[in-house]
C-alpha positions as CSV (number, residue, x, y, z in Angstrom):
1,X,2.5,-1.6,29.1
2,X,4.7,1.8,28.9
3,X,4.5,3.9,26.3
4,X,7.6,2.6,24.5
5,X,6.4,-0.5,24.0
6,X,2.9,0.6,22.9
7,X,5.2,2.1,20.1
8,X,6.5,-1.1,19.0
9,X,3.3,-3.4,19.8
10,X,2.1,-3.1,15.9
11,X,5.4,-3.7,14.0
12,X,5.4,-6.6,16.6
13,X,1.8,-7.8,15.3
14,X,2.5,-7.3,11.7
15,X,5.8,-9.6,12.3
16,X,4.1,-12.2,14.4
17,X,1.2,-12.2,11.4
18,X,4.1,-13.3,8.8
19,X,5.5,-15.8,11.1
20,X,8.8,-13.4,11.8
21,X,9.6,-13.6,15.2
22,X,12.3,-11.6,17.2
23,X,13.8,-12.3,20.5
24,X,14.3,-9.7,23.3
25,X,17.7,-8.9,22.4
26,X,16.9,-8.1,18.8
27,X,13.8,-6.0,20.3
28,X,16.5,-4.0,22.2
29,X,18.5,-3.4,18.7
30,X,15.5,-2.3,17.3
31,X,14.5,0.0,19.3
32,X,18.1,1.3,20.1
33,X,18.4,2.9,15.7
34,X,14.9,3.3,15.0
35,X,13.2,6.9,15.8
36,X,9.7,7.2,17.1
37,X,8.3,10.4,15.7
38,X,4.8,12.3,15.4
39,X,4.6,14.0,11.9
40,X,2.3,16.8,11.9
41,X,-0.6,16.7,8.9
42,X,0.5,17.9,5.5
43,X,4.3,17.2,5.6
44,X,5.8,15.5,2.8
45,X,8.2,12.3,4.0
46,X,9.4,11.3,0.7
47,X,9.5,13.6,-2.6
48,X,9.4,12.8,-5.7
49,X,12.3,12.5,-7.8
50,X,14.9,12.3,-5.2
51,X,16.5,9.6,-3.4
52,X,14.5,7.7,-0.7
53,X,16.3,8.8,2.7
54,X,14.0,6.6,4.7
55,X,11.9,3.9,5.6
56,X,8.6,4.3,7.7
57,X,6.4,1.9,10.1
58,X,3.0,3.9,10.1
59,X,1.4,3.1,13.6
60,X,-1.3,5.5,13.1
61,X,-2.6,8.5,11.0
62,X,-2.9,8.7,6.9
63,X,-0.3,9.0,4.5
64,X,-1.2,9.6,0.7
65,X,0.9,8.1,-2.1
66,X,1.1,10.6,-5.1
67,X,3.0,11.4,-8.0
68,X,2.8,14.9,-10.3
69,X,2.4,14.5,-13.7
70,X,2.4,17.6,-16.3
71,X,1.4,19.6,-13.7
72,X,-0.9,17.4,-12.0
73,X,-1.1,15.7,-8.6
74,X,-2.1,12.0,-9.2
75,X,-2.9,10.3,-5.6
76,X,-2.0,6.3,-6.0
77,X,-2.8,5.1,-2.7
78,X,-4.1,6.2,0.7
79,X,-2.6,4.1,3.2
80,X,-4.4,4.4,6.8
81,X,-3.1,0.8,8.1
82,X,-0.3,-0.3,10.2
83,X,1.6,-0.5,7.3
84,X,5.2,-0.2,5.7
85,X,5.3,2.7,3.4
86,X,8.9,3.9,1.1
87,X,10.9,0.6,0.6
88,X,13.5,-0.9,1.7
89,X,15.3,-1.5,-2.1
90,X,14.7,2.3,-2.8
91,X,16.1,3.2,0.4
92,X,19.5,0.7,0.0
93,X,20.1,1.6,-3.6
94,X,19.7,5.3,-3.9
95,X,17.4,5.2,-6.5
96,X,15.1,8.5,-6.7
97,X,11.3,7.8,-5.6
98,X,9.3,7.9,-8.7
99,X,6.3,8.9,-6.7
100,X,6.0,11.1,-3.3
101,X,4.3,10.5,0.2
102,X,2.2,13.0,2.2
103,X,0.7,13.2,5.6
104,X,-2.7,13.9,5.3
105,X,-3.2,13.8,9.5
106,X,-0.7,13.9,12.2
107,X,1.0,10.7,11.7
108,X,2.9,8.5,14.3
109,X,5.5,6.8,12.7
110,X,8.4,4.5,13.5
111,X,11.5,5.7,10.9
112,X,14.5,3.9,10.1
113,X,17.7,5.4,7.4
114,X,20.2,4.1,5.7
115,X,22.5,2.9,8.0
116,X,19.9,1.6,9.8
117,X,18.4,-0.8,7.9
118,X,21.9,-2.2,7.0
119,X,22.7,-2.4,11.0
120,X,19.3,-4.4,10.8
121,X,20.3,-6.7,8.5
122,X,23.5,-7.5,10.6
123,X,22.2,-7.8,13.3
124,X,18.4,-9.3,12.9
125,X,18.2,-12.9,11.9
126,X,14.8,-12.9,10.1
127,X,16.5,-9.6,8.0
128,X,15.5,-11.3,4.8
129,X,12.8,-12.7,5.1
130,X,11.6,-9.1,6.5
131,X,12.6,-7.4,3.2
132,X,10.5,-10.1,1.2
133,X,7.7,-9.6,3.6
134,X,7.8,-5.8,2.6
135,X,8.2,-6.6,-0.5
136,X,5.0,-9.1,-1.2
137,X,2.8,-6.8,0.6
138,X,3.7,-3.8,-1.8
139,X,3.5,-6.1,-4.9
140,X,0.0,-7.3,-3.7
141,X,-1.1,-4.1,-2.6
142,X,0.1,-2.7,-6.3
143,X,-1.8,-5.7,-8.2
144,X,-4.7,-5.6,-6.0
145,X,-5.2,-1.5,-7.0
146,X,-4.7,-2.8,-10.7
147,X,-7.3,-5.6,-10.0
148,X,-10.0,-3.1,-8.9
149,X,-9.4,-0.6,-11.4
150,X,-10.0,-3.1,-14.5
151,X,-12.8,-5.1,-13.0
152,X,-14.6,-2.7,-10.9
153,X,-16.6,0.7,-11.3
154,X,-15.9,3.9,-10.0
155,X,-19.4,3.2,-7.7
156,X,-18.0,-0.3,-6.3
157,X,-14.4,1.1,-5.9
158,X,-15.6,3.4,-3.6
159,X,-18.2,1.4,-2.2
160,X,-14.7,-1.4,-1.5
161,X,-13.2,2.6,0.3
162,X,-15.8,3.1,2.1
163,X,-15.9,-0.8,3.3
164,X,-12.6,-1.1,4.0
165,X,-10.9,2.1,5.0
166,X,-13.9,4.4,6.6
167,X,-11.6,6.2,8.5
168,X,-10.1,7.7,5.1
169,X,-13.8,8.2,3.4
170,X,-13.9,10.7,7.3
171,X,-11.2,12.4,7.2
172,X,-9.5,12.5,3.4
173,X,-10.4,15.7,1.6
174,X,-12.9,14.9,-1.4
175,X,-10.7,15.9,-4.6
176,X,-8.0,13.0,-3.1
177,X,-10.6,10.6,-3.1
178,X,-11.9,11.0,-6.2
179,X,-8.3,11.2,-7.6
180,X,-7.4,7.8,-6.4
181,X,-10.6,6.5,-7.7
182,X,-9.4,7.9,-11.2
183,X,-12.6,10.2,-11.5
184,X,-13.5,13.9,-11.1
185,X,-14.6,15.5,-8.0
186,X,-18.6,15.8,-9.4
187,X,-18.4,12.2,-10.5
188,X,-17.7,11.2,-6.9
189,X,-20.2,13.7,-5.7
190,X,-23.0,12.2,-8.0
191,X,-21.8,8.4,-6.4
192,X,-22.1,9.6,-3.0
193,X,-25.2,10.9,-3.9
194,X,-26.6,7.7,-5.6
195,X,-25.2,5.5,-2.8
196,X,-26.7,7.7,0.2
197,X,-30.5,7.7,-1.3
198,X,-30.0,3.8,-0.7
199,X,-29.6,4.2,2.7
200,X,-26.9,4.8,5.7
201,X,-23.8,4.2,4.4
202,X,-20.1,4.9,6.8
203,X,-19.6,9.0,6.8
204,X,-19.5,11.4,4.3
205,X,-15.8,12.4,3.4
206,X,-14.6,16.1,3.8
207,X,-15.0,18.4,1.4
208,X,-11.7,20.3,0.8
């Protein structure tokens, strides 16, 4: 397998998993309008507050969901999966991103504008039923992050983190951690505490 289509392997899986399937030709189309880029760590691919210019595959790497708030950086999600992130609806309507997205590694990403998307929908006979796939897996991901928050504790949030996304707990600084987890930075430091006297637990998280 070249290197090309090692790039489009994952958005292949992630379609195949939601019973969308796309022909050779359509393949082609695909890979003729989207970009394959590398992102280096700390650049932000969607700001809050102004219209959404794009929408991203992430094939590897970690992006942080954010938005500022009186002067203060909220982080909403970590996403570290082969993943969606921005939307398609933000990206067709104009509408200014109430929230921002940041690299928080080198990212490799498959990107997609405007014109684009609509070339997609033209073209691509499962277009709609793409858009709704994106579409359920951001409104789960939302109310499964709303779930969490009301029925469990900052300890068994973290514990669900460190369970399910290790390679975030490695490599995410501290303070975005415990931001996400809706707690201070010595709160998460006293559960990381509490949780390592139990015994081996999956890596310890950077500090800044």
């Amino acid at each position: 397998m070249n290197k090309q289509d090692l790039a489009y392997g994952k958005i292949c899986r992630y379609l195949q998993v939601r019973s969308i399937f796309i022909n050779e030709a359509e393949l082609d189309t695909v890979r003729l309008i989207t970009r394959h880029r590398v992102i280096p760590k700390h650049t932000v691919i969607m700001e809050q507050g102004k219209p959404v210019e794009s929408l991203y595959f992430l094939n590897s790497g970690i992006v942080r969901l954010y938005r500022t708030h009186n002067d203060t950086d909220h982080t909403l999600g970590l996403i570290s999966s082969n993943d969606f992130i921005s939307t398609p609806l933000y990206l067709a309507n104009g509408v200014p991103s109430t929230c921002a997205l940041e690299t928080l590694s080198e990212v490799e990403v498959l990107q997609w504008g405007k014109h684009d998307i609509q070339t997609l929908r033209q073209t691509f006979h499962h277009g709609y039923a793409l858009e709704l796939a994106i579409m359920d897996r951001l409104l789960s991901w939302l109310q499964n992050l709303q779930i969490d928050a009301i029925c469990l504790s900052a300890e068994e949030r973290y514990l669900k983190l460190v369970e399910e996304q290790p390679e975030v707990i490695r490599a995410v600084p501290l303070k975005y951690i415990a931001s996400f987890l809706c707690i201070h930075q010595d709160s998460l430091s006293r559960i990381r505490k509490t949780v390592g006297r139990r015994g081996p637990y999956k890596n310890s998280g950077r500090d800044s």
